[in-house]
C-alpha positions as CSV (number, residue, x, y, z in Angstrom):
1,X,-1.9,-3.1,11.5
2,X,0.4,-0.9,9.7
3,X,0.3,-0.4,6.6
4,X,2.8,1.9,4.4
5,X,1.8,3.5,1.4
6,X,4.5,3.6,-1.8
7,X,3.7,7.4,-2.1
8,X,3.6,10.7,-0.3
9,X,0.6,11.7,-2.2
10,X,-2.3,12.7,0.7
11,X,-4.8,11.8,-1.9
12,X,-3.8,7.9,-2.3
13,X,-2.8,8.0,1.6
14,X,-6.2,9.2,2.7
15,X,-8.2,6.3,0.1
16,X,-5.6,3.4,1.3
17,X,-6.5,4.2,4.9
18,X,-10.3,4.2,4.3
19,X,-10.3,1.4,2.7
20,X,-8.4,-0.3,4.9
21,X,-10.2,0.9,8.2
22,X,-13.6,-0.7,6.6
23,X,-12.1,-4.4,7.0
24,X,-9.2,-4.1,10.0
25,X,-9.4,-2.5,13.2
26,X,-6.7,-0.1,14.5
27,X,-5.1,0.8,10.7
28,X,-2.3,3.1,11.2
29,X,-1.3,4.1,7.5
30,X,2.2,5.7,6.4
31,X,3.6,7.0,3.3
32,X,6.9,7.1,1.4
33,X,8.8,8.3,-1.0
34,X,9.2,6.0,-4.0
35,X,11.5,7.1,-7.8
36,X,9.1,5.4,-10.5
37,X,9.7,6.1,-14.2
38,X,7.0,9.1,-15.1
39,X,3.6,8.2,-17.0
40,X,3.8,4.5,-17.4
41,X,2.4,3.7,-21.1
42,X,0.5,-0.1,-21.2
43,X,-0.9,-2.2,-19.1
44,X,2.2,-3.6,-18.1
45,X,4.0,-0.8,-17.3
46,X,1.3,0.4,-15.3
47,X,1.6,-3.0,-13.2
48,X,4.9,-2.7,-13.1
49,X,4.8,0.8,-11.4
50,X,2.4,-0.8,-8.3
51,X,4.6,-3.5,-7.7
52,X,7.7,-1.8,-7.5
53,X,5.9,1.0,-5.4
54,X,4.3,-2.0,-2.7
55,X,8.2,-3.9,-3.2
56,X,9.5,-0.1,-1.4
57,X,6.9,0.0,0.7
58,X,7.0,-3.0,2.4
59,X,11.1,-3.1,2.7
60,X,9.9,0.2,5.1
61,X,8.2,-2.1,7.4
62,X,4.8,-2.7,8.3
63,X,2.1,-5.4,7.5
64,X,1.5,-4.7,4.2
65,X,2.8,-2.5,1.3
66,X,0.7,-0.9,-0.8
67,X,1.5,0.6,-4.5
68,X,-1.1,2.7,-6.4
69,X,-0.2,3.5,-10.3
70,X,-2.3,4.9,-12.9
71,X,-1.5,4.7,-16.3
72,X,-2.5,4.8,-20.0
73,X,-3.8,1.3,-21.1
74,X,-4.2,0.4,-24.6
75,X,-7.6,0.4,-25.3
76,X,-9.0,-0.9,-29.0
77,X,-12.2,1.2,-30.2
78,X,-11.8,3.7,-28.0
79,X,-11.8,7.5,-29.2
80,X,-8.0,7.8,-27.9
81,X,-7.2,3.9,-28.2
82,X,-6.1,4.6,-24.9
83,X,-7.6,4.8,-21.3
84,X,-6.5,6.2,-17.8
85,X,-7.0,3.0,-15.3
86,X,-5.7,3.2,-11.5
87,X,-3.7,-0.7,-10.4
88,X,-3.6,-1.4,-6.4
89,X,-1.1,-3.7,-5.6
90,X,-0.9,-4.8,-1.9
91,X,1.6,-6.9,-0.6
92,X,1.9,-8.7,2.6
93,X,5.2,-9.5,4.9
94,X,5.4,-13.1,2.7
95,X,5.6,-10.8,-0.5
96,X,2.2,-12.5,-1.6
97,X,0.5,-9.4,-4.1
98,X,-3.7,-8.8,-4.5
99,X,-4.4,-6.5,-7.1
100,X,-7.4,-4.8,-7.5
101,X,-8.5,-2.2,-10.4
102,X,-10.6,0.9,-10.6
103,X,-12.9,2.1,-13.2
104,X,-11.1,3.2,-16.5
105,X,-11.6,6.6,-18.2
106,X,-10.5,8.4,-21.5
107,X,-8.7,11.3,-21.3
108,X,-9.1,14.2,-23.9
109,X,-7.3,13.2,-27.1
110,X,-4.3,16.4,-26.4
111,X,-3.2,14.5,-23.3
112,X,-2.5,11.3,-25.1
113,X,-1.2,13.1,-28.1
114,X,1.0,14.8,-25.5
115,X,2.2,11.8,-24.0
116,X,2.5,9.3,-26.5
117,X,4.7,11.9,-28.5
118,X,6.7,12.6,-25.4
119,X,5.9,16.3,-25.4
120,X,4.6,15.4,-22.1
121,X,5.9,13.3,-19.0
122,X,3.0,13.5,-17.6
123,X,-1.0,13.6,-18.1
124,X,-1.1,16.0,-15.0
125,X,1.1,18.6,-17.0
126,X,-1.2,18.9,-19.8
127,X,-4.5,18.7,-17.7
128,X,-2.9,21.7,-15.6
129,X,-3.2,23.5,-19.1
130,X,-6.9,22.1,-20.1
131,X,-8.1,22.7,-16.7
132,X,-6.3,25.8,-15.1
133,X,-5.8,24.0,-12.2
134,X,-2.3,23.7,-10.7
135,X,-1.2,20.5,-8.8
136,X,-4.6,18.7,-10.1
137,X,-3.5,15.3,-9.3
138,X,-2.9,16.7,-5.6
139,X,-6.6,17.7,-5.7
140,X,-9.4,16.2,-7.6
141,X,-7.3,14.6,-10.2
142,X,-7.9,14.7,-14.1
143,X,-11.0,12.4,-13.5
144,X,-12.6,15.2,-11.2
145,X,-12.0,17.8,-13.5
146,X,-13.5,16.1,-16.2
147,X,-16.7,14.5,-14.1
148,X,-17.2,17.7,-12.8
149,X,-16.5,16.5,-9.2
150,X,-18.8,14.0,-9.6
151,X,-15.9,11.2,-8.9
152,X,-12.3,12.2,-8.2
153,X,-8.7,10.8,-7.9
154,X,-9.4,9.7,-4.2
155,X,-12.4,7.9,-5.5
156,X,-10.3,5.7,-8.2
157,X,-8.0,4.8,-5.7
158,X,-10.5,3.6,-3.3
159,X,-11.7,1.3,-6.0
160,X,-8.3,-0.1,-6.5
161,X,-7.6,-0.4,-3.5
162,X,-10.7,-2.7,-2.1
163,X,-10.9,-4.5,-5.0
164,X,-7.3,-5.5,-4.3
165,X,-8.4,-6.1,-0.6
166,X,-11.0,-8.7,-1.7
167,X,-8.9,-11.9,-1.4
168,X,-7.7,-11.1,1.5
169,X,-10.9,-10.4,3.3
170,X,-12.2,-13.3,1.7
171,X,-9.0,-16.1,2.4
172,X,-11.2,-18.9,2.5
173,X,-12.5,-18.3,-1.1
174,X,-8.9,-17.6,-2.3
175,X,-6.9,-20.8,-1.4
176,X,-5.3,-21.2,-4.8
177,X,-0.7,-19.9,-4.4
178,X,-1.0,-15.9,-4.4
179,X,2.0,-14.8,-6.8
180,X,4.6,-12.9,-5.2
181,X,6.0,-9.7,-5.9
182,X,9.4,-10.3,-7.9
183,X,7.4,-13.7,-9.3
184,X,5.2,-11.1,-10.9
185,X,8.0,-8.3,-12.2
186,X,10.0,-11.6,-13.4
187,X,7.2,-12.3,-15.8
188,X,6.6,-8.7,-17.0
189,X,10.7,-8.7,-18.4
């Protein structure tokens, strides 16, 4: 099975082909390059980002494409009123999309500020000034720094990822018309 990844980023490479290798034999995983709009803002935008990174993916080839976005999501009653939330969307040859979701966090309030006010494309910029740490989101990510290494970026995408692998490990639970990929971006305008 080959499966290309909408990104160059080892990090997301490495958790897509974990994940993957729990559930299929012989998993050979590729990346490419993919031009998305910086920091998506909302849940939708967030979304959006995945699809269109699985959409370039799979027009590479290969069984499935897989997009990985993380994004600031509008969160009520949180400290920010926003939190950091990874989306997995994995598409097959038929253009059917899974998504799955990893945990969501809260970045310090400066990032947000940062980004929200557009001072800031993105959250890695101003968590290479918090943290001292060039390239972060190459590493450990923002979540790593601020967990103290207890989770990290690789770990978020893991969770996106095989939660987005559930219906398609389990088929026989999931028999209701899987969207497809431009049915989905259509929707979100």
């Amino acid at each position: 099975m080959i499966i290309i990844v909408g990104s160059t980023n080892e990090l997301k490479l490495k958790a897509v082909e974990k994940c993957f290798k729990m559930f299929f034999e012989e998993v050979i995983v590729k990346g490419v390059s993919v031009k998305v709009p910086p920091q998506p803002i909302g849940f939708k935008e967030t979304l959006r980002g995945a699809l269109l990174r699985a959409k370039a993916a799979l027009r590479s080839g290969g069984d499935c494409g897989v997009g990985l976005e993380a994004g600031l999501i509008k969160m009520p009653h949180s400290i920010s009123g926003y939190v950091d939330q990874h989306i997995c969307a994995i598409a097959d040859r038929d253009e059917k999309v899974t998504l799955g979701f990893s945990m969501a966090f809260e970045f310090p309030i400066r990032v947000v500020e940062k980004i929200i006010s557009g001072e800031a494309e993105e959250a890695e910029e101003v968590m290479e000034e918090i943290s001292g740490i060039d390239h972060i989101g190459d590493k450990y990510g923002a979540i790593g720094y601020l967990t103290r290494r207890l989770i990290d970026r690789v770990n978020l995408c893991e969770q996106a990822v095989i939660s987005a692998l559930i219906p398609r490990i389990n088929p026989s639970l999931y028999r209701a018309k899987w969207p497809k990929i431009d049915e989905i971006l259509e929707k979100l305008g």
